[in-house]
TORDOFI-682035 format. One record per residue: x negated, z negated, y of N, C-alpha, C in turn; residue in one letter. Coordinates in steps of 0.1 Angstrom, whole numbers, padded with zeros to 4 digits, always signed. Each point is the difference from the previous one (the first is absolute). Example, Ala and Ser with C-alpha at 12.3 -4.5 7.8 and 13.67 -1.06 7.14 Angstrom:
// TORDOFI-682035
-0132-0078-0057+0009+0000+0012-0009+0000+0012A+0004+0007+0011-0009+0000+0011+0008-0008+0011S
This chain:
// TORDOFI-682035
-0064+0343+0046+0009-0006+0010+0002-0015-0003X-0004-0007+0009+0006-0019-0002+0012-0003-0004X+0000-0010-0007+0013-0003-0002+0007-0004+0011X-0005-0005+0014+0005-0002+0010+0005+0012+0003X-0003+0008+0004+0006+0015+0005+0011+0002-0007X-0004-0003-0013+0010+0011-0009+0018-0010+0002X-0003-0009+0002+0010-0012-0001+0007+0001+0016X-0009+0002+0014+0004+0000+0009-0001+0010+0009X+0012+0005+0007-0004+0020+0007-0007-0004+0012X-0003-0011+0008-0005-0001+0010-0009-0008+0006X-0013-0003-0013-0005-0002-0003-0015+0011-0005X-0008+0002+0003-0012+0013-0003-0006-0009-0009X-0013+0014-0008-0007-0004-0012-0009-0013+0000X-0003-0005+0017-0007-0011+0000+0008-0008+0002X+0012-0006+0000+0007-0010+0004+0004-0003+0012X-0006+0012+0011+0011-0001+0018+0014+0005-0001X+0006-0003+0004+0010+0002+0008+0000+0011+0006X+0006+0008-0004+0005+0013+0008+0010+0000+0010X-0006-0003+0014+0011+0000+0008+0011+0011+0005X-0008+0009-0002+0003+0014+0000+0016+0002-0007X-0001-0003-0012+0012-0002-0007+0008-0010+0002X-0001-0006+0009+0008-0012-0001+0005+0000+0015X-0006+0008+0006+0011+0007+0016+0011+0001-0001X+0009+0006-0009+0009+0003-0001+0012-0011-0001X-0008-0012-0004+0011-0008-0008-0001-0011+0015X-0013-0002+0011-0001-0005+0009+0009+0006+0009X+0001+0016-0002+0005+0007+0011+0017-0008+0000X+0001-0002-0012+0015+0000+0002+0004-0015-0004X-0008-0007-0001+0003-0014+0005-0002-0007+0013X-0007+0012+0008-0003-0002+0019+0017+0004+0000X+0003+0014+0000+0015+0009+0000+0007-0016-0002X-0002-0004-0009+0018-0009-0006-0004-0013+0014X-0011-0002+0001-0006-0012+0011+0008+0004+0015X-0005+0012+0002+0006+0005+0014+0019+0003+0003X+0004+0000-0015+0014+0002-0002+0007-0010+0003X-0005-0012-0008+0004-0013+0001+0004-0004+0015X-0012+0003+0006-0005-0008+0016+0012+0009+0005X+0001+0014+0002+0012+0003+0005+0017+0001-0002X-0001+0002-0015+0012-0009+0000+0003-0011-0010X+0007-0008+0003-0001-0013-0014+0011+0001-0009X+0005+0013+0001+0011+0004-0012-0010+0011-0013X-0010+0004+0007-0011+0007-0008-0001-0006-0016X-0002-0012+0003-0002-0007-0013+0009-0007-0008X+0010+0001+0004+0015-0001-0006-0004+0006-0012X+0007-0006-0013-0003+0004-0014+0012+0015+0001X+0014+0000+0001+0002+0010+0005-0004+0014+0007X-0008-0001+0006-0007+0009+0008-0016+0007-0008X-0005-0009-0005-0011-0001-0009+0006+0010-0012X+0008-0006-0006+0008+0009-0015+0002+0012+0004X+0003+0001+0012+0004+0012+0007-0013+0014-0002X-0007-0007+0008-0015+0007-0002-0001+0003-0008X-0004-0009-0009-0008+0003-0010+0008+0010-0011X+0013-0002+0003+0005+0008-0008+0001+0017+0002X+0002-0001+0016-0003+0018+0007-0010-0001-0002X-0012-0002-0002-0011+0001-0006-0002+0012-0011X+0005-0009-0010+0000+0006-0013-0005+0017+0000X+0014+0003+0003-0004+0020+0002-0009+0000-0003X-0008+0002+0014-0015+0004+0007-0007-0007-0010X-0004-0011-0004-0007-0008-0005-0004+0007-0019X+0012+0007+0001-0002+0003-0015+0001+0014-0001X+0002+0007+0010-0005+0016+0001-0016-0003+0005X-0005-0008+0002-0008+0000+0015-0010-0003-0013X+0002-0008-0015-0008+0000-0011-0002+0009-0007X+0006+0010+0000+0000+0010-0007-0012+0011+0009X+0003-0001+0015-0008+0008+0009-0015-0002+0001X+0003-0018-0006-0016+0000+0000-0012+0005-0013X+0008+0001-0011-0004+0010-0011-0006+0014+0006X+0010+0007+0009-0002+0015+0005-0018-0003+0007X+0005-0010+0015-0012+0000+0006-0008-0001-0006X-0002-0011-0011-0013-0003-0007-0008+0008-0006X+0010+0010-0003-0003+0012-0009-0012+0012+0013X+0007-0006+0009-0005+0012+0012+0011+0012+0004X+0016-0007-0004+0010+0011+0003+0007-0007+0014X+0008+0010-0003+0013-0003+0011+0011+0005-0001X+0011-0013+0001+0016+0005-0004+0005-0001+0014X+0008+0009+0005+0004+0003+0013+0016+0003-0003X+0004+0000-0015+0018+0005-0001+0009-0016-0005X-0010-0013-0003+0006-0010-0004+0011-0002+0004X+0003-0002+0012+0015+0000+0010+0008+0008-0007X+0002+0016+0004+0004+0005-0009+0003+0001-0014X-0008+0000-0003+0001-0001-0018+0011-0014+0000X+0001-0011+0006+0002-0013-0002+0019+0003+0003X-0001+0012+0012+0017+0005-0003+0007+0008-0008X-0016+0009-0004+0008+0011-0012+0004-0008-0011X-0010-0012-0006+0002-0009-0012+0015-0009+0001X-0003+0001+0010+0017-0010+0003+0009+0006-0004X+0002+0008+0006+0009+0010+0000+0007+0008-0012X-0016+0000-0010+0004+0006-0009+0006-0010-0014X-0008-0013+0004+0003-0013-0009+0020-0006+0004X+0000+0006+0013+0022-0004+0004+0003+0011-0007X-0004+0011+0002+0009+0012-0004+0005-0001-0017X-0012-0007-0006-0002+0001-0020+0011-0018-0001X-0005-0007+0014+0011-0016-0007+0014+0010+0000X+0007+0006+0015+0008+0000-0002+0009+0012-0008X-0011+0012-0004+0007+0004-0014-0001-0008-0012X-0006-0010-0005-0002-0005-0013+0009-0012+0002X+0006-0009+0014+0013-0011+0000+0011+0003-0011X+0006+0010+0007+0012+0005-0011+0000-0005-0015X-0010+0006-0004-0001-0002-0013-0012-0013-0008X-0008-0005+0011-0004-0016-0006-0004-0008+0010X+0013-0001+0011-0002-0009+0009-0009-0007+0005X-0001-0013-0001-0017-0005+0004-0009+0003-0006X+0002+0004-0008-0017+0006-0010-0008+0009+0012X+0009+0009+0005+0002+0010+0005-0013+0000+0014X+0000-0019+0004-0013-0005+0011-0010+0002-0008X+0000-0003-0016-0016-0001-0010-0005+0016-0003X+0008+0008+0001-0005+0016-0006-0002+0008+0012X+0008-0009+0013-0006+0011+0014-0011-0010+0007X+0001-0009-0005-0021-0005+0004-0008+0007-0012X+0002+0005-0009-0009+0007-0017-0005+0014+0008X+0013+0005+0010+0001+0014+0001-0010-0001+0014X+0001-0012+0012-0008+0000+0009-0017-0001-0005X+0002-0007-0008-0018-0002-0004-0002+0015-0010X+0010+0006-0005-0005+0014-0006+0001+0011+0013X+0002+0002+0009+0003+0005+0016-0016+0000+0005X+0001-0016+0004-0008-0001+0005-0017+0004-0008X-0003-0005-0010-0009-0002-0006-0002+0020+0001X+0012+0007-0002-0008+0016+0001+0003+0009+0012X+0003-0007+0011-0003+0002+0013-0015-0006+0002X-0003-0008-0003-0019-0005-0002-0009+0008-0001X+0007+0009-0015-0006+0006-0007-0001+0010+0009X+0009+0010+0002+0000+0009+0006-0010+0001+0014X+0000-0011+0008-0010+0001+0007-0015+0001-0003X+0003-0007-0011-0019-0007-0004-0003+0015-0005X+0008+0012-0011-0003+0012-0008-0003+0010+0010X+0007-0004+0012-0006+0016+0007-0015-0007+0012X+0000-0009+0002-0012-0007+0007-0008+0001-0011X+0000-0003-0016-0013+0003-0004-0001+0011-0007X+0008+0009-0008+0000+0009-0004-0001+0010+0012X+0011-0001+0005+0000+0015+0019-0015-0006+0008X-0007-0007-0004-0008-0005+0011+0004+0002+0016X+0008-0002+0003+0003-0005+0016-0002-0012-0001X-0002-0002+0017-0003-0013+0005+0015-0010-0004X+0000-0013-0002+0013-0009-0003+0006+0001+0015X-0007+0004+0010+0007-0004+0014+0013+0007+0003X-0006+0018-0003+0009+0015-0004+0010-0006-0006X-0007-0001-0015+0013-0002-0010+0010-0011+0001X-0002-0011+0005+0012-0010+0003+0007+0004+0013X-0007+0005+0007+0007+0005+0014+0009+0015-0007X-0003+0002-0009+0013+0009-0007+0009-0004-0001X+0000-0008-0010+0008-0007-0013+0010-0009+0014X-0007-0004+0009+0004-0011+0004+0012+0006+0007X+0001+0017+0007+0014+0004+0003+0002+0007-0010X-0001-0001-0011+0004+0007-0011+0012-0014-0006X-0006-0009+0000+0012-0010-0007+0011-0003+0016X-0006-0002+0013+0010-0003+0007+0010+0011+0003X-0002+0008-0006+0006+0020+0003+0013-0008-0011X-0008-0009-0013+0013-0001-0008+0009-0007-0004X-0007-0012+0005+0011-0007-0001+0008+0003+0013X+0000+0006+0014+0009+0004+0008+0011+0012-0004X-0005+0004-0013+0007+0013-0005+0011-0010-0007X-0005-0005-0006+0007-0010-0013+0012-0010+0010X-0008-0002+0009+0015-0008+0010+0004+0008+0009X-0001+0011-0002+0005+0011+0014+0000-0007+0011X-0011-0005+0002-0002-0006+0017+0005-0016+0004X+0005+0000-0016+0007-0017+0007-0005-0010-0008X+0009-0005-0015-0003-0018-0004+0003+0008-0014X-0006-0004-0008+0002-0006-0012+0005-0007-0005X+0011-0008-0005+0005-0016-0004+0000+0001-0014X-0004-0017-0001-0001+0001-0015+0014-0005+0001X+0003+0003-0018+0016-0002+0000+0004-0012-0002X+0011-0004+0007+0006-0011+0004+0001-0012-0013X-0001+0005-0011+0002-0009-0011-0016-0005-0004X-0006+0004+0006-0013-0005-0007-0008-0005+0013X+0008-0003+0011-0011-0009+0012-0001-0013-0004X+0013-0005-0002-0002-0017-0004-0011+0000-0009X+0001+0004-0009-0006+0001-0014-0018+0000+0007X+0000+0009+0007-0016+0004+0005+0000-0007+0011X+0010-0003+0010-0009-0008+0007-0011-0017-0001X+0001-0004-0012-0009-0015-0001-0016+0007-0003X+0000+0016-0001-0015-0001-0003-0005+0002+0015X+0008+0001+0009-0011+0000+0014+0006-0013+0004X+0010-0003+0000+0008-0012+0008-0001-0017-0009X-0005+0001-0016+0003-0010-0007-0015-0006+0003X+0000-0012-0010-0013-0005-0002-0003-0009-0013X-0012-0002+0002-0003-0009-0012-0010-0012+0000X+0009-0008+0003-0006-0014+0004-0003+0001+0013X+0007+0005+0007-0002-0001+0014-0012+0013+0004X-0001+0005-0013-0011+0015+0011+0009+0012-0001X+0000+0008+0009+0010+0010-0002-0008+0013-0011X+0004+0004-0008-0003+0008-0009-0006+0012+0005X-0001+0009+0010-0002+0011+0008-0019-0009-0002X-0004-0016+0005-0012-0001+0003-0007-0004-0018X+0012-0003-0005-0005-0004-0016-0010+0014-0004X+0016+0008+0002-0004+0016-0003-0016+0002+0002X+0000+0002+0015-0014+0001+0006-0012-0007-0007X+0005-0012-0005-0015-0009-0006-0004+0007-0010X+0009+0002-0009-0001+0005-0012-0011+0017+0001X+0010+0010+0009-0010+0010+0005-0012+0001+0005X-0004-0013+0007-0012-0006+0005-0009-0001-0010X+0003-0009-0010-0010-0010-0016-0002+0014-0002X+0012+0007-0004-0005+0013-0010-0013+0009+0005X+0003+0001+0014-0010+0012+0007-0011-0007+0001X-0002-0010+0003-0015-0007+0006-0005+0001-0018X+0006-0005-0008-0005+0003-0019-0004+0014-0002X+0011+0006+0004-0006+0017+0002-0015+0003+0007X+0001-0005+0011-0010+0001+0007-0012-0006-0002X-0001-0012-0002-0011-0010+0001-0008+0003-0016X+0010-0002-0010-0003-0004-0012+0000+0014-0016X+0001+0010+0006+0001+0011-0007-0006+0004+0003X-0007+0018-0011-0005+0007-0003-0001+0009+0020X+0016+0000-0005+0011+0009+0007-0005+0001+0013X+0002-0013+0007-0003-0010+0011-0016+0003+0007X-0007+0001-0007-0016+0002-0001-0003+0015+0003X+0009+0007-0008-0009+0011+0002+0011+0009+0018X+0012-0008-0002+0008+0007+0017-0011-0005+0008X-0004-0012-0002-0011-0004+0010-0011+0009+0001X-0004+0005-0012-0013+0005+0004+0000+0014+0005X+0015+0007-0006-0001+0012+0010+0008-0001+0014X+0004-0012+0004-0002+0000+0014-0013+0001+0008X-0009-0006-0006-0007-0006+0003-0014+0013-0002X+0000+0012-0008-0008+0006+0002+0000+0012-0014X+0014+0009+0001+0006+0006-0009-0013+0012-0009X-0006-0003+0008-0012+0010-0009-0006-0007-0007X-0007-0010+0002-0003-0008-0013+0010-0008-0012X+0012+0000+0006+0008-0003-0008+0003+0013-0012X+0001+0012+0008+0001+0012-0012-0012-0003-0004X-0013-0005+0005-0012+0009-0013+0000-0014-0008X+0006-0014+0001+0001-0011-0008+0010-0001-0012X+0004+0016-0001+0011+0002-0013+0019-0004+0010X-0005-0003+0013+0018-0002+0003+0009+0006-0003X+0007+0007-0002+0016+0007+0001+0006+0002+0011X-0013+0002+0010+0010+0001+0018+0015+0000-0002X+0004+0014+0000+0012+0007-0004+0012-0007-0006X-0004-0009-0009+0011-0007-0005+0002-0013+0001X-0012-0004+0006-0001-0015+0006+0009+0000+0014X-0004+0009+0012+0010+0003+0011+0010+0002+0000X+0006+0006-0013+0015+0007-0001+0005-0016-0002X-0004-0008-0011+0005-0009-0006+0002-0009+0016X-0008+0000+0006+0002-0010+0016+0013+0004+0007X+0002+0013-0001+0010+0003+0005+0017+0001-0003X-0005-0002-0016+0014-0004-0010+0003-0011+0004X-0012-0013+0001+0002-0013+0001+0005-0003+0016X+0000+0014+0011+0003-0003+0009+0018+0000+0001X+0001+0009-0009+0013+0009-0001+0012-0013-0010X-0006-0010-0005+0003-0004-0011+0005-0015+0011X-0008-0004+0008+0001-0010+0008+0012+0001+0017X-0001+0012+0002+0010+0008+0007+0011-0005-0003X+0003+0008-0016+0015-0009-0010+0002-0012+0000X-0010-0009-0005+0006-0014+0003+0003+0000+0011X-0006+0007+0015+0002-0010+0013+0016+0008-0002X+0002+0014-0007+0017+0000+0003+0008-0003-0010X-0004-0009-0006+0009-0007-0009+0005-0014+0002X-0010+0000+0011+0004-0020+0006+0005+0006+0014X-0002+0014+0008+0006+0000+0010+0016+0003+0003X+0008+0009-0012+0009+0006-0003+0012-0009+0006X-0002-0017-0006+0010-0004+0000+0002-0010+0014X-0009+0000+0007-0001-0004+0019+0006+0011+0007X+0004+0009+0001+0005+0010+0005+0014+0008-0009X-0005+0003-0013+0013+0002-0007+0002+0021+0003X-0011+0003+0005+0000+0013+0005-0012+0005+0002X-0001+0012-0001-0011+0011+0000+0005+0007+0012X-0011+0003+0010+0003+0008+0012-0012+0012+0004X+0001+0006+0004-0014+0010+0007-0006-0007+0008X+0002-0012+0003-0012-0011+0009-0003-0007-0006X+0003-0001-0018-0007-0013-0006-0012+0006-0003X-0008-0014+0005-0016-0002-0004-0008+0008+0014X+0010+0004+0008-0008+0003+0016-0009-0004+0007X-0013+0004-0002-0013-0003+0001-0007-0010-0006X+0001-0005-0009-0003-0007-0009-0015+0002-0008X-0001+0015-0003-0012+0000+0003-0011-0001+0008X+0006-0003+0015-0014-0006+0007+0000-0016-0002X+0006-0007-0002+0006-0009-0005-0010-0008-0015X+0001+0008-0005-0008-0004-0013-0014+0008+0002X+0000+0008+0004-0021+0002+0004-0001-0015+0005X+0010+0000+0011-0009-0013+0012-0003-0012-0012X+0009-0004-0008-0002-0011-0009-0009+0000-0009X-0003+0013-0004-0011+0001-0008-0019-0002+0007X+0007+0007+0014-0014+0000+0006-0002-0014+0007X+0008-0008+0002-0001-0010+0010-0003-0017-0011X+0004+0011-0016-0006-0012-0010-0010+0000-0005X-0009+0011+0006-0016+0001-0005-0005+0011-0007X+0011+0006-0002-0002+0017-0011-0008+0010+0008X-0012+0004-0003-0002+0010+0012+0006+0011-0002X+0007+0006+0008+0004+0014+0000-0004+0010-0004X-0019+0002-0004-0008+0010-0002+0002-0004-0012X+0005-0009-0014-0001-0002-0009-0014-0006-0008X+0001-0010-0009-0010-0003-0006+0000-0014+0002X+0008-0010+0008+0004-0013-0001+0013-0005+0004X+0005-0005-0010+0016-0005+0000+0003-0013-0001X+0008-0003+0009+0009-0017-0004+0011+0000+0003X+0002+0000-0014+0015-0004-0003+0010-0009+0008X-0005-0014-0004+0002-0010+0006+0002+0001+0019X-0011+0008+0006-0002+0001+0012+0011+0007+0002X+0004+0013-0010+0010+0012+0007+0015-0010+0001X+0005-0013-0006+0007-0011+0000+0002-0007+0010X-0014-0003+0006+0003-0007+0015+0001+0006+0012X-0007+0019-0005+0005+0007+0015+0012+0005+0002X+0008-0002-0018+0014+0002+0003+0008-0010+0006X-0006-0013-0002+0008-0012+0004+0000+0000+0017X-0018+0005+0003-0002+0000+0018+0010+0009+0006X+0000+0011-0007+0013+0011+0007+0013-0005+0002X+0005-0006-0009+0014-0007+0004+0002-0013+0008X-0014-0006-0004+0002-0014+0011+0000+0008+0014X-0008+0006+0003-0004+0007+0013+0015+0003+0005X+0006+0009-0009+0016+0006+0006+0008-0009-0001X+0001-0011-0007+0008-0011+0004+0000-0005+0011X-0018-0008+0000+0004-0008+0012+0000+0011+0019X-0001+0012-0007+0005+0013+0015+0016-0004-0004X+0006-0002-0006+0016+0000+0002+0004-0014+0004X-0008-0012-0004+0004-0012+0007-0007-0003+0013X-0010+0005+0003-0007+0001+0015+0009+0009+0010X-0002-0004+0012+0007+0012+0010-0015+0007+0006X-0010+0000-0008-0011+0003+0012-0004+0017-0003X+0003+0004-0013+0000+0012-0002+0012+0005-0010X+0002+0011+0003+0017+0003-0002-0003+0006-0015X+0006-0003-0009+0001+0005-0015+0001+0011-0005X+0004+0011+0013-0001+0011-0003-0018+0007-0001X-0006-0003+0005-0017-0004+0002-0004-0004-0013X+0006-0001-0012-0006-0004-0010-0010+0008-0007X+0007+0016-0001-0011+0010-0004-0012+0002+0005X+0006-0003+0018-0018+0002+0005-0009-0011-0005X+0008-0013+0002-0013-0014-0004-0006+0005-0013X+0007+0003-0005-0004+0005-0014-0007+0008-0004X-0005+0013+0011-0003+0012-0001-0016-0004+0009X+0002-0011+0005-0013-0005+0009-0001-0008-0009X+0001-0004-0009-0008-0012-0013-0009+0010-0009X+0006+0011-0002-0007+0005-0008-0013+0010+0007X+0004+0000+0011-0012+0009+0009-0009-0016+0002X+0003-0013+0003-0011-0010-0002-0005-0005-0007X+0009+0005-0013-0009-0005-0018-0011+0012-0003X+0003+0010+0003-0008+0014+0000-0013-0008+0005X-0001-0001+0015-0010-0002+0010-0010-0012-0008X+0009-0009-0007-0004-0015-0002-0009+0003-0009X+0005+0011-0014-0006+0002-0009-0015+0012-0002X+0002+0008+0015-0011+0008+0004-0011-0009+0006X+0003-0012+0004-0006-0011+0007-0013-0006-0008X+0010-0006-0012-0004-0008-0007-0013+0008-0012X+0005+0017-0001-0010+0006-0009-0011+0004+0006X+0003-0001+0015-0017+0009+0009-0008-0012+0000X+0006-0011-0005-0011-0017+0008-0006-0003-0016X
């Protein structure tokens, strides 16, 4: 590999330009172009922080999702899982308040990434041990966790307890130097996974059994425990997104994280991941989380299509990133 390549992701082994990869980041500097023109509050620094900040979630579950695809899986319970984690991370702050107050935000984010990280697992053990398809098994799990945290709020809210919102609200609401912490958060998740991905053992060989799991088994792979691990790391990234979400709401409900999984496919597919597994970007699954929310923003500052329409635009991006990328492999 060149040192060019190795230094630049959008960039090939001869030194072109992959435009291919670089759709994504066009797509959604056309999006912010066409936002502007319609309204000129779009680009208000206000409105901007805004985004980028509802962003975040999707943006950092949507990193984790791209591990699964690349592998050649599919998480279909993220949404879910994203309320059972919640839920279970308010329930442990507000028994452990009493007895060590603010600590109490540091040991129920410990308890969401120990949650989360073996709801991952549990998916990735019966997908590769049960050999079922990932589509089955997260379409289990996926009303298997919303079954529970509805049980856990008997139908209604969760609140976290009143003494520890001030306290937790500066990690979604504060900032640092003017970036709000929710997107710091995200960077950090971002560096780590693309290092995961690009620059590891680890990284190489999810690629290769996306990309063609039989020769990956007869090349010495670890199918089995390489997959599971994608789906830990899916499970693991879930937590952060509900560790930065907790304190924008302040509550767990049976509607948190409500379709969210189509949500984060679209970002992953719309950043260049193919869905059939065996090529991933990281980076890309970043700007198709960024395109999803510019898109529903500027539907709430436009009158020309109503914001309740957000799911469909949404649901038709990913039926035209599908098309785009069946396009691009028959030519």
């Amino acid at each position: 590999m060149s040192s060019v390549t190795a230094t630049n992701p959008f960039v090939d082994r001869v030194g072109q330009i992959r435009w291919a990869d670089l759709a994504p980041f066009i797509a959604l500097a056309v999006i912010i172009f066409i936002g502007t023109m319609i309204n000129s509050n779009f680009m208000s620094s206000a409105n901007l922080v805004n985004v980028i900040t509802r962003s975040a979630f999707i943006a950092i579950i949507a990193v984790g999702a791209t591990f699964v695809i690349v592998s050649g899986g599919l998480d279909l319970s993220v949404g879910s899982m994203m309320a059972f984690v919640t839920g279970i991370m308010i329930m442990a702050m507000n028994g452990l308040a009493p007895a060590y107050g603010n600590w109490a935000i540091l040991m129920g984010a410990g308890v969401a990434l120990v949650v989360g990280g073996l709801c991952g697992l549990f998916n990735g053990l019966i997908i590769t041990v049960g050999r079922i398809e990932p589509f089955i098994v997260t379409l289990g799990t996926m009303g298997i966790f919303r079954a529970f945290i509805t049980f856990m709020t008997d139908g209604g809210s969760l609140p976290i307890d009143r003494g520890l919102r001030e306290a937790y609200r500066p990690v979604y609401f504060g900032n640092f130097l003017g970036i709000p912490y929710p997107v710091l958060i995200t960077l950090v998740v971002v560096l780590v996974a693309a290092f995961l991905l690009y620059r590891t053992k680890y990284g190489r060989r999810l690629t290769a059994i996306g990309s063609n799991t039989d020769v990956a088994r007869f090349s010495g792979v670890h199918v089995g425990k390489v997959r599971t691990m994608a789906y830990v790391i899916q499970g693991l990234c879930v937590a952060i997104a509900a560790i930065c979400y907790v304190p924008r709401l302040g509550a767990a409900t049976p509607t948190t994280g409500q379709l969210w999984e189509l949500q984060v496919i679209t970002a992953v597919v719309i950043g260049g991941t193919l869905l059939r597994g065996g090529k991933g970007r990281v980076w890309g699954t970043v700007a198709g989380a960024l395109i999803l929310e510019v898109i529903a923003n500027v539907m709430v500052l436009s009158d020309m299509i109503s914001e309740y329409l957000v799911a469909a635009v949404q649901g038709a991006i990913i039926i035209i990133a599908m098309l785009a990328h069946r396009f691009t492999r028959s030519r």
